[in-house]
N, CA and C of each residue as an Amber inpcrd file, in Angstrom:
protein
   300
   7.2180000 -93.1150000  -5.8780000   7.9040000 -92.0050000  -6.4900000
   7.4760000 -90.7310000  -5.7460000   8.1780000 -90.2170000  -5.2320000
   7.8540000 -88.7120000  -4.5640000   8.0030000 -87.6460000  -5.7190000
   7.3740000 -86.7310000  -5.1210000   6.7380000 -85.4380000  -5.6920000
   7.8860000 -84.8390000  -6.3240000   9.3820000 -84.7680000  -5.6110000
  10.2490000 -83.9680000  -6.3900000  10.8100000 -84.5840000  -7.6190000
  10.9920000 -85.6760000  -7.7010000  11.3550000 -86.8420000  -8.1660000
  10.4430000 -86.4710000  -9.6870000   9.3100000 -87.0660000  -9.2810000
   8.0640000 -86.9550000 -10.4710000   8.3240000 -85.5850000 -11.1630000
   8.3810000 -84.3050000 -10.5210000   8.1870000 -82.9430000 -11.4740000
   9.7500000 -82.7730000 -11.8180000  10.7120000 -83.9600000 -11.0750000
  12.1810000 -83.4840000 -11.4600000  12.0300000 -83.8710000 -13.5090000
  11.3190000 -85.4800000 -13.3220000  11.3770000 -86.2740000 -14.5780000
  10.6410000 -85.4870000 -15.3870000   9.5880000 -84.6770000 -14.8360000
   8.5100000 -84.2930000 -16.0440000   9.4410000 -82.9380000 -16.9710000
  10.5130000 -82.6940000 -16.4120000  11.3720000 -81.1610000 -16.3740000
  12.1770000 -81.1870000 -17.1080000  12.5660000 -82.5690000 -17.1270000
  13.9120000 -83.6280000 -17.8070000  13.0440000 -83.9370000 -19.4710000
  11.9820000 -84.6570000 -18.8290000  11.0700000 -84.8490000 -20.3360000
  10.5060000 -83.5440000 -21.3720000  10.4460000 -82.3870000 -20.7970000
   9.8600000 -81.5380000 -21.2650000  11.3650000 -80.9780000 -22.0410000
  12.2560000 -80.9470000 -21.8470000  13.7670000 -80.4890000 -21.7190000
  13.9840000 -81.4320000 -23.4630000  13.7940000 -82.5820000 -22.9160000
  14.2730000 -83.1380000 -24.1680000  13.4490000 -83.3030000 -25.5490000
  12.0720000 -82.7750000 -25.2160000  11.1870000 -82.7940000 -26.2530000
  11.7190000 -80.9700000 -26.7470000  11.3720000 -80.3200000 -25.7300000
  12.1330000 -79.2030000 -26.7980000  13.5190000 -79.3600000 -27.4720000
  14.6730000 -79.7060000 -27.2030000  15.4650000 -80.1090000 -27.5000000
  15.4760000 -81.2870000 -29.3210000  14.7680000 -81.8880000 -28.7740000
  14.5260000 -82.8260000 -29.9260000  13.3390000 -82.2030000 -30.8580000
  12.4850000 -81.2910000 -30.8360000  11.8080000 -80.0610000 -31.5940000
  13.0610000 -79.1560000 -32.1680000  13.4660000 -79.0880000 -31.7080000
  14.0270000 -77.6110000 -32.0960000  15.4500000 -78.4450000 -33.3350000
  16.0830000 -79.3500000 -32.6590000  17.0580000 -79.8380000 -33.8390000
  15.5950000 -80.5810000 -35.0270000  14.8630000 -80.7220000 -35.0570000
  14.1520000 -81.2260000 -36.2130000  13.9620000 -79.7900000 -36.8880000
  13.0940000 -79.0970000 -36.6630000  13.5460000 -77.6800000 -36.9380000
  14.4150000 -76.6190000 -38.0910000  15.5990000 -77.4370000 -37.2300000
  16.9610000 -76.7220000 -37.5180000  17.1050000 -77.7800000 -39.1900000
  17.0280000 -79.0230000 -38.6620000  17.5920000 -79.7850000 -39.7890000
  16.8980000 -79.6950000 -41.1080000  15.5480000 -79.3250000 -41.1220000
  14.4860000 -79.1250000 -42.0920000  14.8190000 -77.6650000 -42.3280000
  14.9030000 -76.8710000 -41.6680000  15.7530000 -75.4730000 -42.2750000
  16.7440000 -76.0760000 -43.2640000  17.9530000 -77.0480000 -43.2360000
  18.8110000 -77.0610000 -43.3560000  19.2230000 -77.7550000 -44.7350000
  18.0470000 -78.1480000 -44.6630000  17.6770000 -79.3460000 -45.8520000
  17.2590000 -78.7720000 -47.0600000  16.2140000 -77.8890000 -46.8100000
  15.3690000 -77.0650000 -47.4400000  16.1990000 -75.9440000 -48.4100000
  17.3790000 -75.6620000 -46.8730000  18.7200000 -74.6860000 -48.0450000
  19.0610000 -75.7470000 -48.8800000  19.7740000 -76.6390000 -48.7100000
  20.6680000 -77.1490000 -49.4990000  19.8360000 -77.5010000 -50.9860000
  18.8960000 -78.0010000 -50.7890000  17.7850000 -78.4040000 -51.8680000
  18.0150000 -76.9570000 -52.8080000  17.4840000 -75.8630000 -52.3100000
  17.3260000 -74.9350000 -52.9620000  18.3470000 -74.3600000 -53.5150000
  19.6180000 -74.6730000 -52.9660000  20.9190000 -73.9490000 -53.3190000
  21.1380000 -74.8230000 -54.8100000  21.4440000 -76.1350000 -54.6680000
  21.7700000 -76.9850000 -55.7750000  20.5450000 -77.1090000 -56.4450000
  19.2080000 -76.7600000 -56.2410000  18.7550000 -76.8120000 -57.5460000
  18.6320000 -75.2060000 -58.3910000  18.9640000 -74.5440000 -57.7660000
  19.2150000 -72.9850000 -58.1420000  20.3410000 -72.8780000 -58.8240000
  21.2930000 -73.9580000 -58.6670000  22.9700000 -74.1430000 -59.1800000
  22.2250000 -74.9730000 -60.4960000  21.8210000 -75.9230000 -60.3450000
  21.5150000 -76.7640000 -61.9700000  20.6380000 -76.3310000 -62.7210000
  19.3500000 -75.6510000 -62.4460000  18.5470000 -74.9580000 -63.3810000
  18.8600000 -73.5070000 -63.5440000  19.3560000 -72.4800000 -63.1220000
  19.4810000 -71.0830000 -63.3570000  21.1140000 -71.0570000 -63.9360000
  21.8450000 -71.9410000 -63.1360000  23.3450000 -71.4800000 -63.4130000
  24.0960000 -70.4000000 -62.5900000  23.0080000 -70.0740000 -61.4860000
  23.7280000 -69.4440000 -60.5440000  24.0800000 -69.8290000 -58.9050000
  24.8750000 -69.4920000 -58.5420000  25.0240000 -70.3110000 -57.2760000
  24.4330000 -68.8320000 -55.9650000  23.5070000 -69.0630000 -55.7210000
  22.5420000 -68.7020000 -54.2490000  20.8170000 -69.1010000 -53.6960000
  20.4700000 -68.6800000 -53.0880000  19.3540000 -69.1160000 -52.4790000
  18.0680000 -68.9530000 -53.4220000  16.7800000 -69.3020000 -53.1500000
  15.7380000 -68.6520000 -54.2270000  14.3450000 -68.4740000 -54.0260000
  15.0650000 -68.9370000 -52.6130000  13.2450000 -68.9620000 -51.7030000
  13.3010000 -67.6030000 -51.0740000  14.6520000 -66.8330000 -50.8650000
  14.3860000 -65.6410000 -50.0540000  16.0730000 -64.9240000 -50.6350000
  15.7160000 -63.9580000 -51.1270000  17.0780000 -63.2170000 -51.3500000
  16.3740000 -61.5980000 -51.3330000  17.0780000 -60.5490000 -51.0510000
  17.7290000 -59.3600000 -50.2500000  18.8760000 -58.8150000 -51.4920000
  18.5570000 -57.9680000 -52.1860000  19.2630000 -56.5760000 -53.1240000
  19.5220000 -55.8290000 -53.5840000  20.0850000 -54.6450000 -54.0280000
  19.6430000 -53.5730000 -54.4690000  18.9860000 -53.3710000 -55.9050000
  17.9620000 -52.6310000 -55.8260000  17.3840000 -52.2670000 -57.1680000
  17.1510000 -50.8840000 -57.8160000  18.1530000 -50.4460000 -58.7800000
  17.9790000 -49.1240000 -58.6910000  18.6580000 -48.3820000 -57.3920000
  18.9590000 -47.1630000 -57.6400000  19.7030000 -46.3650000 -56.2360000
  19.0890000 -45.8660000 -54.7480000  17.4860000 -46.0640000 -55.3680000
  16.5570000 -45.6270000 -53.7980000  16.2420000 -46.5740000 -53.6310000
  15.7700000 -48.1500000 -53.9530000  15.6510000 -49.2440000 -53.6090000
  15.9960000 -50.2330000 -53.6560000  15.7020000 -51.1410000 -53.0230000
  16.1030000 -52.5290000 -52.0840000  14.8060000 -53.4190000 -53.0470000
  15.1630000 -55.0360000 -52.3670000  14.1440000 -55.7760000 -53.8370000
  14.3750000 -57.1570000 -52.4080000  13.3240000 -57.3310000 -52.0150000
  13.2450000 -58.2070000 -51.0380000  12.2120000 -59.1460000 -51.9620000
  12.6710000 -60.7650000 -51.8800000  11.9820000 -61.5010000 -52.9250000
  11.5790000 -62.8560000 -51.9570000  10.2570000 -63.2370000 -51.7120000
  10.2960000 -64.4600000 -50.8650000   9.2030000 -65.2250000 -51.4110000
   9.9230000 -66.7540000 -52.0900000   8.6390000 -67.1860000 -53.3410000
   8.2720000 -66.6690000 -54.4040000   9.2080000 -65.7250000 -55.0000000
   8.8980000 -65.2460000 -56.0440000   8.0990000 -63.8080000 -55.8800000
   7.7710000 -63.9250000 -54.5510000   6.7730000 -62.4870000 -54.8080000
   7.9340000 -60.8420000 -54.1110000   8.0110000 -60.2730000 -54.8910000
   9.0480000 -59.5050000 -54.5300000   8.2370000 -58.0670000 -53.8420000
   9.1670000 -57.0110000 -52.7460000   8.6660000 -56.4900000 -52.0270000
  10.0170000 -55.4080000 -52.6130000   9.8110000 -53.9570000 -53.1520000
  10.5170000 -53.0640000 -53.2840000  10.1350000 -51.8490000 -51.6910000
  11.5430000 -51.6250000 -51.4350000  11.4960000 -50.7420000 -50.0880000
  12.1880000 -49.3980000 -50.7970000  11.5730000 -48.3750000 -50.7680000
  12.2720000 -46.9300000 -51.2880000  13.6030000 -46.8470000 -49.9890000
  14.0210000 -46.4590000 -50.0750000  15.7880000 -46.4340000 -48.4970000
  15.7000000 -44.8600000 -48.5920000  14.9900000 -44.0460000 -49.9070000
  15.6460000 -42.6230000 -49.1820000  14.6990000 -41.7410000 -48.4120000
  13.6800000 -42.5680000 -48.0350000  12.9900000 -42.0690000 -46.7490000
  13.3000000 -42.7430000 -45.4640000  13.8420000 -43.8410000 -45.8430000
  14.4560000 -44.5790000 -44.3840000  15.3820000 -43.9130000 -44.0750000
  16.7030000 -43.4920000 -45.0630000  17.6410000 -42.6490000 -44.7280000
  17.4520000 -40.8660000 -44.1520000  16.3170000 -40.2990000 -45.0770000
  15.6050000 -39.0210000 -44.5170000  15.2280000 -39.5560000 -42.9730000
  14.8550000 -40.1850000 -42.8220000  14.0740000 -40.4270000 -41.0950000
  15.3660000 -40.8630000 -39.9840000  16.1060000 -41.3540000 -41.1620000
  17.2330000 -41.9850000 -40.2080000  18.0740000 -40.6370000 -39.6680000
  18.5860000 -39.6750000 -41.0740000  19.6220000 -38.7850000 -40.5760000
  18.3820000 -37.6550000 -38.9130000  16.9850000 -37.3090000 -39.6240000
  16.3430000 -36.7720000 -38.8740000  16.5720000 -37.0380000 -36.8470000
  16.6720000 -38.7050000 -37.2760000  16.6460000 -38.9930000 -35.3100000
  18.1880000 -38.9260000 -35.1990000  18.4090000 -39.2950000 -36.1420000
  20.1820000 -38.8940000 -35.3220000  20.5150000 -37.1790000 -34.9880000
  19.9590000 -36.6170000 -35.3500000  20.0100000 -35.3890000 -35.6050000
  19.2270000 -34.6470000 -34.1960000  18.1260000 -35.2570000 -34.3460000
  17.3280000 -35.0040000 -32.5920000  17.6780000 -35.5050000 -31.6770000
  18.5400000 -36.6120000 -31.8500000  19.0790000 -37.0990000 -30.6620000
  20.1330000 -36.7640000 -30.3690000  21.3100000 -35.8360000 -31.0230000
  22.0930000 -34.9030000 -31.0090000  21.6810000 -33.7400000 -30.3280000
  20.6210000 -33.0010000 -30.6720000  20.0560000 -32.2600000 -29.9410000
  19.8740000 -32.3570000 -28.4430000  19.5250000 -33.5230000 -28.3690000
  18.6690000 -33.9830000 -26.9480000  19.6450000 -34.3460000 -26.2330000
  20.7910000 -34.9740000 -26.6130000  22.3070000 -35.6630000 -25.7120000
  23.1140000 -34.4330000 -25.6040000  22.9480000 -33.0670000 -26.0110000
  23.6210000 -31.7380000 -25.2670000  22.5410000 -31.2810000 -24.1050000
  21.3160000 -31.4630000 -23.9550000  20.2530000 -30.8720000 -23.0270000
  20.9680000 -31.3810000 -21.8260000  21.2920000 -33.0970000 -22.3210000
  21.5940000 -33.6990000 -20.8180000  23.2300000 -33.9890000 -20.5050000
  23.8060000 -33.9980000 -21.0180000  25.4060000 -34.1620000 -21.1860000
  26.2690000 -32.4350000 -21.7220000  26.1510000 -31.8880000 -20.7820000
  26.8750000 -30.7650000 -20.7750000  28.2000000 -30.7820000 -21.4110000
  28.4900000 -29.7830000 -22.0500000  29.9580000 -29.9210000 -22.9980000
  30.8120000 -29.4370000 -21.9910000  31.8020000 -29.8160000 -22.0390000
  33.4380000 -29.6010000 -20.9660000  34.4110000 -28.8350000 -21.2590000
């Protein structure tokens, strides 16, 4: 077996172990939803996810929930910081882009 040959196969093997990682992966992601969806459908009576859901709470915050342990984000300092860089970067795109 020559040298190109040998690191061609090892390239091929390495190829299909990621390959065959990554769909195991995917399918245990996939599994894991469905589990959670239908048993979230027969014990709560509602139909969505319950290991990780994303919503609003109240008008300044957001309610990020993963396992039960929930994470509140205030948005009207994200939005204060947000309008702020749009606002400097308005500034800064006339320094370099001359008006016509």
């Amino acid at each position: 077996m020559s040298r190109v040959q040998k690191f061609r196969e090892i390239r091929h093997f390495k190829r299909k172990l990621i390959l065959a990682f990554s769909f195991f992966i995917l399918t245990l992601f996939v599994g894991i939803g469905a589990v959670d969806y239908s048993v979230s459908t027969l014990l709560c009576g509602k139909e969505g996810f319950g290991i990780f859901s994303v919503g609003p709470y109240g008008n300044d915050y957001y309610k990020i929930s993963v396992f039960n342990n929930s994470l509140y984000i205030n948005t009207k300092y994200i939005s204060r910081d947000y309008k702020r860089l749009v606002e400097w970067i308005n500034s800064k795109k006339e320094l370099f882009i001359p008006k016509k």
